[in-house]
C-alpha positions in Angstrom: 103.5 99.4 161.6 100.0 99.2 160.4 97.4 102.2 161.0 94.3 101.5 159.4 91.1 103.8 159.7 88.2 101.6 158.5 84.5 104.0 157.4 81.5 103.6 155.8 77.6 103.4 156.2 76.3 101.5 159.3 76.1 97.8 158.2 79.0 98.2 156.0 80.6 95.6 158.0 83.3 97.6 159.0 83.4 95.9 162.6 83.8 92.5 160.8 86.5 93.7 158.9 88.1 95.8 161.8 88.1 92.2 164.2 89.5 90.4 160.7 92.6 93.5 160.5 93.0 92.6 164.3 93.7 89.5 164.5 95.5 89.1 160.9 98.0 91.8 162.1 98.0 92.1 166.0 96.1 95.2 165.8 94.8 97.4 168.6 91.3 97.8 167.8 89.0 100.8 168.5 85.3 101.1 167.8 84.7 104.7 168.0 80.8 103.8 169.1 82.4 102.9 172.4 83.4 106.9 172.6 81.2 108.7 170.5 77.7 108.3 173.0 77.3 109.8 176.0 75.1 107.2 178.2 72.3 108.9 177.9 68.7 108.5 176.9 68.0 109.4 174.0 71.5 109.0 173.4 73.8 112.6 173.1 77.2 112.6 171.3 80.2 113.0 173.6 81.8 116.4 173.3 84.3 116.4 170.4 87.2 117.4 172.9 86.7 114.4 175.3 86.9 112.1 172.0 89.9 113.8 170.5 91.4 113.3 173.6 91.0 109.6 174.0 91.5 108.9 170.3 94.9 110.5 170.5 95.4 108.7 173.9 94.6 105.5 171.7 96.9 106.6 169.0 99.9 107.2 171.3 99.5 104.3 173.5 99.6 101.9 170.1 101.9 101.6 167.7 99.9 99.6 165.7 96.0 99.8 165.5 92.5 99.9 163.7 90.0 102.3 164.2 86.6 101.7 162.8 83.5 103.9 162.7 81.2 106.2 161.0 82.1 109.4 162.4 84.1 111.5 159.9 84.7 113.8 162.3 86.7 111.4 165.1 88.4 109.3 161.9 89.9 113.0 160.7 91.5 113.1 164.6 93.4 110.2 163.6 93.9 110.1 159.7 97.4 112.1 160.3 98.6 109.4 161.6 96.9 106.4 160.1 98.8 105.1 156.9 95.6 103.5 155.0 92.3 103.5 155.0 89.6 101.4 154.0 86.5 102.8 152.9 83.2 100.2 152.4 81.0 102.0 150.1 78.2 99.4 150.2 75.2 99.7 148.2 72.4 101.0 150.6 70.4 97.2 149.9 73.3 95.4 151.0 74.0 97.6 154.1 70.4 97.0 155.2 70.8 93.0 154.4 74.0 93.1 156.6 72.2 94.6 159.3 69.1 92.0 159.2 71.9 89.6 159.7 74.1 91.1 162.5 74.8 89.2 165.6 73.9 90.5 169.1 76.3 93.6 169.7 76.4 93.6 173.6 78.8 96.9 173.6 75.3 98.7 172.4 72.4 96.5 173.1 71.2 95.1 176.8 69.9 92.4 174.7 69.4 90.9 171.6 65.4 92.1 171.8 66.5 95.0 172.4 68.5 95.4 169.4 65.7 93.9 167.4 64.0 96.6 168.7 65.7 99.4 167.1 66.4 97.5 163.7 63.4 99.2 161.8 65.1 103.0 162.5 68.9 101.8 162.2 67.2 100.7 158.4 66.1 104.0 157.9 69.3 105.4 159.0 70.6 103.7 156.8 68.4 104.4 153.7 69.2 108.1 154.1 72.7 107.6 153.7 73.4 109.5 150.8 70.8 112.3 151.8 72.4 113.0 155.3 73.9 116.4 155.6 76.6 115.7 158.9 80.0 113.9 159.6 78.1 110.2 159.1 77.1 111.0 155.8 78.4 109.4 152.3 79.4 113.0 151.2 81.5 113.3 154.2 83.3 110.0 154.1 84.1 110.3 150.3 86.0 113.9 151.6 87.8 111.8 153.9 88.6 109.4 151.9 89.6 111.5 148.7 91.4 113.7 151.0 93.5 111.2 152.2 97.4 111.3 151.2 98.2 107.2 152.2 97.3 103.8 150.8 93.6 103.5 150.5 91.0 101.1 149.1 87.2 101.4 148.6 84.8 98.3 148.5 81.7 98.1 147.0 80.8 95.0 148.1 80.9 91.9 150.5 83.5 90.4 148.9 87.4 91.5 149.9 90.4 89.9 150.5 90.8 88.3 153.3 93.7 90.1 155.7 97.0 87.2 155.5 
């Protein structure tokens, strides 16, 4: 059974290639955006405890999955169980390119204005990749990924395999 975390920056296209792990292999699919926020404005993370809990609820409920995100700190929940991982290690240019270009994400966004909106600071998020200091940073994703004892594949571009 497949258990695939997939990290990287924001506009790494790991939700692209989450769907594409999905539906090649029957996957259960979790974004952890969709448990990372508390609905709040401006937007709080969720206390680590209440996402532990429903990533290992997620886990145990699956027997086989993809969880995608760029929390280091969620993917380490479920890394002992996961049996690969798939880290896109994008340059920065090509992240930001990626996100010019991303569709409407109505799991985050009201609207498509409203993700247009915030595309000038999810840029300089981006940008800063490598200079963040927390669990989305590039330091803390090459830990993960370095750290893990499974199969595991780093991209550095747009161009992959596509899952048969």
């Amino acid at each position: 059974m497949r258990k695939i975390l997939v990290f990287g920056n924001s506009g790494s296209g790991k939700s692209t290639l989450a769907g594409e792990l999905k539906d090649a292999y029957s996957l259960a699919h979790l974004d952890l955006d969709s448990l990372a926020w508390l609905h709040t404005n401006p937007p709080q993370r969720e206390p680590l405890e209440t996402s532990r809990a429903a990533i290992e609820r997620f886990t145990r409920d699956h027997q086989a999955w993809v969880i995608e995100g760029c929390y280091a700190d969620l993917l380490a929940y479920a890394a002992a169980e996961a049996n690969e991982v798939l880290f896109l290690n994008l340059p920065i240019s090509l992240c930001q390119e990626n996100a010019k270009q991303r569709e409407w994400e109505p799991h985050k966004y009201p609207d498509k204005a409203a993700q247009d909106a915030n595309l000038d600071m999810l840029l300089a998020w981006i940008a800063d990749y490598e200079n963040r200091e927390d669990e989305t940073s590039k330091t803390a994703h090459l830990d993960l990924y370095e750290s893990f004892a499974g199969e595991k594949t780093m991209y550095t571009s747009n161009s992959r395999p596509t899952p048969r």
